[in-house]
BALODO-475708 format. One record per atom (N, C-alpha, C): residue in three letters; residue number from 1; atom name; x, y, z. Coordinates in nm, 4 decimals. Last residue first. Layout:
BEGIN
ALA,NUM,CA,X,Y,Z
...
This chain:
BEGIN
UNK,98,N,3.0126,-1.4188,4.0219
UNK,98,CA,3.1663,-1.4496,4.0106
UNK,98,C,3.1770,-1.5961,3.9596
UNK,97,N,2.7128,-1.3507,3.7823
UNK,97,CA,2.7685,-1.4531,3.9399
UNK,97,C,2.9392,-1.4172,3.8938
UNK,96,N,2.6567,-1.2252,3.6051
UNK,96,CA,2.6733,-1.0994,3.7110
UNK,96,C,2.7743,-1.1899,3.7911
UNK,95,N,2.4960,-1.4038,3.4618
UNK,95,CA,2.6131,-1.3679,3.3849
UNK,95,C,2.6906,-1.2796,3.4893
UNK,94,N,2.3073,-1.4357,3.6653
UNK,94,CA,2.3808,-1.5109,3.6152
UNK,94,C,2.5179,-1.4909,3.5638
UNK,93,N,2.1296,-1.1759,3.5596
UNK,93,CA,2.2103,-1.2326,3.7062
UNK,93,C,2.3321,-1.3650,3.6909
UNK,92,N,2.1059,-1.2027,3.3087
UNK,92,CA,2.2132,-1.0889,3.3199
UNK,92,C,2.2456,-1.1657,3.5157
UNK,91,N,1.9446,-1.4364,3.2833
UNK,91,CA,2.0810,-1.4673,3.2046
UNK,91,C,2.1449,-1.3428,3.2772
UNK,90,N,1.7703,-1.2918,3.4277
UNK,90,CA,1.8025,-1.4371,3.4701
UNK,90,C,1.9396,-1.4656,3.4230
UNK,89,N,1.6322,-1.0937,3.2474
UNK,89,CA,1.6836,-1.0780,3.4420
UNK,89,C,1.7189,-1.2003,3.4402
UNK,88,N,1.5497,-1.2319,3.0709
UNK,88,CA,1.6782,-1.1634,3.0352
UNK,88,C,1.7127,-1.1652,3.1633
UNK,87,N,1.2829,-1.3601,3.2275
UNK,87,CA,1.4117,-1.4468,3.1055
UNK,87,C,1.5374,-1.3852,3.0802
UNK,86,N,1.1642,-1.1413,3.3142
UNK,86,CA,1.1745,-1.2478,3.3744
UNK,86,C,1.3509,-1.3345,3.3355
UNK,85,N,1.0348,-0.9921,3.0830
UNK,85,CA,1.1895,-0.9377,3.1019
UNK,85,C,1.2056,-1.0588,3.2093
UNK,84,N,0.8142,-1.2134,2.9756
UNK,84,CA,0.9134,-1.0889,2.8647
UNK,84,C,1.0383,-1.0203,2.9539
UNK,83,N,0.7406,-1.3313,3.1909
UNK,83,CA,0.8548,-1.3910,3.0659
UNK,83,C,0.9279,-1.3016,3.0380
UNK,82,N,0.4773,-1.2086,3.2914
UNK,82,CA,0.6391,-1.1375,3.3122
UNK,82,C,0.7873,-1.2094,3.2150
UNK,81,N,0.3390,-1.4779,3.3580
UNK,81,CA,0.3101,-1.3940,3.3459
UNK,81,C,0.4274,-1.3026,3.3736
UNK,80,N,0.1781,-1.8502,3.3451
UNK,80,CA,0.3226,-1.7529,3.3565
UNK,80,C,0.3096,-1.6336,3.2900
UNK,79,N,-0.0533,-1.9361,3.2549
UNK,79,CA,-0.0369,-1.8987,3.4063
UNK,79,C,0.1056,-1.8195,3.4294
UNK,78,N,0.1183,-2.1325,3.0007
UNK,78,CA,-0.0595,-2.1041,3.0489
UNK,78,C,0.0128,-2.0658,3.2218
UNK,77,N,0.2956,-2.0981,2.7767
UNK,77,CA,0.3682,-2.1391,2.8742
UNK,77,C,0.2459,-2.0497,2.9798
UNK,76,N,0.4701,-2.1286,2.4794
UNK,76,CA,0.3712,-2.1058,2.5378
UNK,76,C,0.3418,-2.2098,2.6891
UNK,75,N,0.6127,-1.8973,2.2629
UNK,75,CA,0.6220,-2.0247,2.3830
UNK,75,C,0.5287,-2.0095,2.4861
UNK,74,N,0.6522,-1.9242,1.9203
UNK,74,CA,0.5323,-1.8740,2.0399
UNK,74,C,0.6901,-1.9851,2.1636
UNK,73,N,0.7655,-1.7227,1.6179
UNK,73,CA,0.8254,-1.8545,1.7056
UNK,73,C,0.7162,-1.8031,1.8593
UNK,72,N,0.7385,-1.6466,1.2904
UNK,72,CA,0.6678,-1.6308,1.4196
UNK,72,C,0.7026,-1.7312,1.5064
UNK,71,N,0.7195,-1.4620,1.0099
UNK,71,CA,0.8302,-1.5545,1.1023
UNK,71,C,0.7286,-1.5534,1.2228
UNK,70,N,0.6187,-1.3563,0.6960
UNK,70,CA,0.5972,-1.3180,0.8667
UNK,70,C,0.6431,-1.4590,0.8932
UNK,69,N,0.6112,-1.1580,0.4045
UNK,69,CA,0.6323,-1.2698,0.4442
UNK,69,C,0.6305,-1.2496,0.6553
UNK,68,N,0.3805,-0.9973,0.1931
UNK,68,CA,0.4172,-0.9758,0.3324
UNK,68,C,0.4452,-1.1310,0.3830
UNK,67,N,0.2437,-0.8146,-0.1099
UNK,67,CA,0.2736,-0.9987,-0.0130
UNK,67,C,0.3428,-0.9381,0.1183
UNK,66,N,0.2718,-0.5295,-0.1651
UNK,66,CA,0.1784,-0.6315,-0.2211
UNK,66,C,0.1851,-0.7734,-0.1983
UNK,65,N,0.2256,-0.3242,0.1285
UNK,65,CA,0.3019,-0.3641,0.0470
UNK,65,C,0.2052,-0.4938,-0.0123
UNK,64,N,0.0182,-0.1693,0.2560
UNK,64,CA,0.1311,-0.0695,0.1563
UNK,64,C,0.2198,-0.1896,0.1067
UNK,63,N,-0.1256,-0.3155,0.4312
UNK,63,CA,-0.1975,-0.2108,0.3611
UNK,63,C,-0.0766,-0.1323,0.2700
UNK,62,N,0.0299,-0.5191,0.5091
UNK,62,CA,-0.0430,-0.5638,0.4006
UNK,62,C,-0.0719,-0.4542,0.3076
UNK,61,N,0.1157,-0.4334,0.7657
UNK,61,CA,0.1669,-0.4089,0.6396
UNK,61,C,0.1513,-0.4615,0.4844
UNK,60,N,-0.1352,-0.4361,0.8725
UNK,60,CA,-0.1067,-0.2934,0.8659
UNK,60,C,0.0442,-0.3116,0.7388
UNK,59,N,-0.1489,-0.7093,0.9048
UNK,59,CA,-0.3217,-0.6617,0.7945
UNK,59,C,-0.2230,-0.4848,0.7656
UNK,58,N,0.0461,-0.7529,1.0512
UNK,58,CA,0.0476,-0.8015,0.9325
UNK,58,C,-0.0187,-0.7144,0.8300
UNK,57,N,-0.0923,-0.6740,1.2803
UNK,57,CA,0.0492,-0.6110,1.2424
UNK,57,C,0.1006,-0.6489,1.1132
UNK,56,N,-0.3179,-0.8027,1.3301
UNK,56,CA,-0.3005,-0.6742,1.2814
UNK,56,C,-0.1779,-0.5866,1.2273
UNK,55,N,-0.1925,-1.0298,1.3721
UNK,55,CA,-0.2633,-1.0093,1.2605
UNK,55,C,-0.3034,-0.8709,1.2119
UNK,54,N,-0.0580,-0.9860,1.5979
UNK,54,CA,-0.0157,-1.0252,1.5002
UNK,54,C,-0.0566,-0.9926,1.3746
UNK,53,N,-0.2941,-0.9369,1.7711
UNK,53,CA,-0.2167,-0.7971,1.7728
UNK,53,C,-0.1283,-0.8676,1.6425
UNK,52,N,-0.3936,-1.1680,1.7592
UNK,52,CA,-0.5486,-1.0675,1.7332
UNK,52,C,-0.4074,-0.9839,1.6964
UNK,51,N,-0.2408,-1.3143,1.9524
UNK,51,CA,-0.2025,-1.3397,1.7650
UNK,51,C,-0.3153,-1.2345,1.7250
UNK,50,N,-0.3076,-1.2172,2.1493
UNK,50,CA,-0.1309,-1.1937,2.1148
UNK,50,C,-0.1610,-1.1828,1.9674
UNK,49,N,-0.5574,-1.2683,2.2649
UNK,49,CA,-0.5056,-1.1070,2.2167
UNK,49,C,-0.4005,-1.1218,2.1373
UNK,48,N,-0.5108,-1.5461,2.2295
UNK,48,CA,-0.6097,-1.4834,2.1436
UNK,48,C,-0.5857,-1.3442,2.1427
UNK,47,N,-0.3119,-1.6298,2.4491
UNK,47,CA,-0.3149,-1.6566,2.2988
UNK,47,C,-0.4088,-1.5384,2.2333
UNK,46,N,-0.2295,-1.3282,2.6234
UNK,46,CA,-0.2802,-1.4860,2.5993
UNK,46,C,-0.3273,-1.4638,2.4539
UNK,45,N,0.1178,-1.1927,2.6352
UNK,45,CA,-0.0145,-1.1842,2.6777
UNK,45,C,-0.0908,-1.3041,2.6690
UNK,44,N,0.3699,-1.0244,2.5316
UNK,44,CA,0.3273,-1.0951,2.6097
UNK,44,C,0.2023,-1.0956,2.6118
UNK,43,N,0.6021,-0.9891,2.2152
UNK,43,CA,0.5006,-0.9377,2.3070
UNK,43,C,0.4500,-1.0626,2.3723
UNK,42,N,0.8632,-0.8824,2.0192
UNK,42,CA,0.8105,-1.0053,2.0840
UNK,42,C,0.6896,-0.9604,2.1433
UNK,41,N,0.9896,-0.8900,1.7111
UNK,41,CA,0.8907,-0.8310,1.7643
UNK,41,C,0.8525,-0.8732,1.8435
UNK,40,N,1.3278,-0.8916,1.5786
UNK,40,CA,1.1805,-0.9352,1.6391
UNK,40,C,1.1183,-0.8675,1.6766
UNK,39,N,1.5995,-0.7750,1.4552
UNK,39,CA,1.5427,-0.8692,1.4263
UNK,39,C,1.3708,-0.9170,1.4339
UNK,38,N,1.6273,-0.5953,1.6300
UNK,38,CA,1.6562,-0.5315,1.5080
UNK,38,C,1.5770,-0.6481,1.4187
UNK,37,N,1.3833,-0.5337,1.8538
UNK,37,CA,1.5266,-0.5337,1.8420
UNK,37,C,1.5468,-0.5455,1.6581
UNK,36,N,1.1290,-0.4757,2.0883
UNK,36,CA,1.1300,-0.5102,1.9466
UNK,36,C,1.2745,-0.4689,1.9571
UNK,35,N,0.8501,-0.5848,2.3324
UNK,35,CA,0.9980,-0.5408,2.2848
UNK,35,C,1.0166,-0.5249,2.1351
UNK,34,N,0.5836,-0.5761,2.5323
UNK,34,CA,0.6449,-0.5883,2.4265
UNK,34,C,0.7927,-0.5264,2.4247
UNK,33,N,0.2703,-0.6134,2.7062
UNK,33,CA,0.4083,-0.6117,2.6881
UNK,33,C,0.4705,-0.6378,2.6062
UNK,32,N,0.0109,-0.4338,2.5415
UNK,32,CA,0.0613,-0.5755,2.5609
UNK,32,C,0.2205,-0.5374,2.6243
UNK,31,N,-0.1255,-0.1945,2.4002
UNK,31,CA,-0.0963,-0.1925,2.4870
UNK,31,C,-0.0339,-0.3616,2.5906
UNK,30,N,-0.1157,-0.1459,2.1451
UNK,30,CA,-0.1824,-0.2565,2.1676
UNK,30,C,-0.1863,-0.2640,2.3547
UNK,29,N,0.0384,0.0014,2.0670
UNK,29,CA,-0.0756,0.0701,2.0684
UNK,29,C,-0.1645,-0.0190,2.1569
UNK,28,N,0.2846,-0.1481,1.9721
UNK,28,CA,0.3072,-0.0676,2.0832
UNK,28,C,0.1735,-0.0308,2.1697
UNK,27,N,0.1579,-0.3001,1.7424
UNK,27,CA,0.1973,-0.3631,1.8720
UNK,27,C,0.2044,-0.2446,1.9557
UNK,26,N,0.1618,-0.0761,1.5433
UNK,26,CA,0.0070,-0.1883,1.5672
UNK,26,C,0.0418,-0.2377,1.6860
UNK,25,N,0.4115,0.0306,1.5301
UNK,25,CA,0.3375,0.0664,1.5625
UNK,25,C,0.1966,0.0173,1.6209
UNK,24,N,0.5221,-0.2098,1.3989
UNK,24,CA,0.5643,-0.1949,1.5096
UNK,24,C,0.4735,-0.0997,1.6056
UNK,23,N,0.3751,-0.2074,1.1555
UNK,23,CA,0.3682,-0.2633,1.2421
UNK,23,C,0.3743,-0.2656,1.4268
UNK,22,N,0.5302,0.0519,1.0972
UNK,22,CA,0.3374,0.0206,1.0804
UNK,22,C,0.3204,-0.0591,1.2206
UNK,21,N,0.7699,-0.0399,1.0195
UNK,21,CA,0.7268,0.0505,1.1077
UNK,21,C,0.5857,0.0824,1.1780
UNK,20,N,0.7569,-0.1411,0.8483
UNK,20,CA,0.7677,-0.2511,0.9469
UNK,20,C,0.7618,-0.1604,1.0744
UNK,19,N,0.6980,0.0500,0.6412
UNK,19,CA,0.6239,-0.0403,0.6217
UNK,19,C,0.6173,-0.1166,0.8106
UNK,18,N,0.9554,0.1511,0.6854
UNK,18,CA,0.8439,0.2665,0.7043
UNK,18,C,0.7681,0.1558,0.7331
UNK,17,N,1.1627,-0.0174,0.5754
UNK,17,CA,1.1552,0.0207,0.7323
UNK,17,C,1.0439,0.0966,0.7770
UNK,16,N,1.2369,-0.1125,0.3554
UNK,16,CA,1.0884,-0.1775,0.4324
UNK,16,C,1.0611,-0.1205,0.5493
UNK,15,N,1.3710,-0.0932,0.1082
UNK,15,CA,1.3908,0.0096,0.2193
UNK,15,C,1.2760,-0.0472,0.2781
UNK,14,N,1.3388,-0.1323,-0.1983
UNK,14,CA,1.5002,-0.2305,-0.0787
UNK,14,C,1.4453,-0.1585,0.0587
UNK,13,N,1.0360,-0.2536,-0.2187
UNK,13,CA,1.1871,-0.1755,-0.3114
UNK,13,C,1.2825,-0.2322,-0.1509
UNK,12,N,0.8478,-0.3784,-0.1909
UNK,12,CA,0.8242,-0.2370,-0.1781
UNK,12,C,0.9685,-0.1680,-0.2317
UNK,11,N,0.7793,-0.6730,-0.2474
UNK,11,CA,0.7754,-0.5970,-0.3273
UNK,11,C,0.7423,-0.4567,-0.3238
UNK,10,N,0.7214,-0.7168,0.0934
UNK,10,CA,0.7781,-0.7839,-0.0141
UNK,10,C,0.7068,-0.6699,-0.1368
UNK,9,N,0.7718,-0.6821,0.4557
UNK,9,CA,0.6951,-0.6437,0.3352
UNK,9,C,0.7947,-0.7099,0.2384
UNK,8,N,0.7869,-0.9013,0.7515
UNK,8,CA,0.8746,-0.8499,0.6301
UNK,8,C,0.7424,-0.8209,0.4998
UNK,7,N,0.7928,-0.9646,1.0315
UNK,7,CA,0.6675,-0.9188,0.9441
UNK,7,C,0.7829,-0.8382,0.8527
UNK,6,N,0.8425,-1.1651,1.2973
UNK,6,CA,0.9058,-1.0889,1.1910
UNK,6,C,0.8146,-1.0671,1.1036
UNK,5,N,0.7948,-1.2230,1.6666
UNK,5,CA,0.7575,-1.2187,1.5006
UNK,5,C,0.7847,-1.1631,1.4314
UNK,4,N,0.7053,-1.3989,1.9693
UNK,4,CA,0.8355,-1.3318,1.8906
UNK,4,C,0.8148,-1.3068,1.7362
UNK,3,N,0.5406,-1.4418,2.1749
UNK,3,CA,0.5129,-1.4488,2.1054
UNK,3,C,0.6208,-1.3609,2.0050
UNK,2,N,0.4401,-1.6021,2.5043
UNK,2,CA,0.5298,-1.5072,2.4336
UNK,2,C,0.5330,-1.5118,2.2699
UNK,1,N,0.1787,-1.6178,2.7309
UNK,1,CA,0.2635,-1.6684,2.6260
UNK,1,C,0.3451,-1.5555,2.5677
């Protein structure tokens, strides 16, 4: 499954980037496939590791800010394995055709 998620700190002042940084950190470590862009956080794997690495990415910006709002869109999709670049390789071939 895929698992795309925004983890926004709340009441740290205007600058959240250290905070979402945490996070981002909690996923990389996790060793899962993953991406992150300006917007998401996506990562691959099965249910129970994916959201185990969510929650930690939350619990890590829990630890410095006082609420933490989080977005989370899944697709889930049992036995498919590679999504995470599968899906872009598809639109860039595509987009490649004459």
């Amino acid at each position: 499954m895929l698992i795309a998620f925004s983890v926004t700190p709340i009441g740290v002042g205007d600058s959240v980037g250290d905070a979402v940084a945490e996070a981002v950190r909690v996923v990389r470590a996790s060793g899962l496939p993953n991406r992150t862009d300006a917007m998401f956080t996506t990562i691959e794997g099965e249910w129970d590791e994916v959201m185990a690495v969510v929650k930690q990415a939350v619990d890590a910006v829990a630890a410095v800010a006082p609420r933490v709002s989080l977005s989370l869109k899944a697709d889930v999709r049992p036995g498919v394995t590679g999504a995470l670049t599968a899906k872009v390789e598809h639109i860039e071939r595509v987009l490649n055709q004459p």
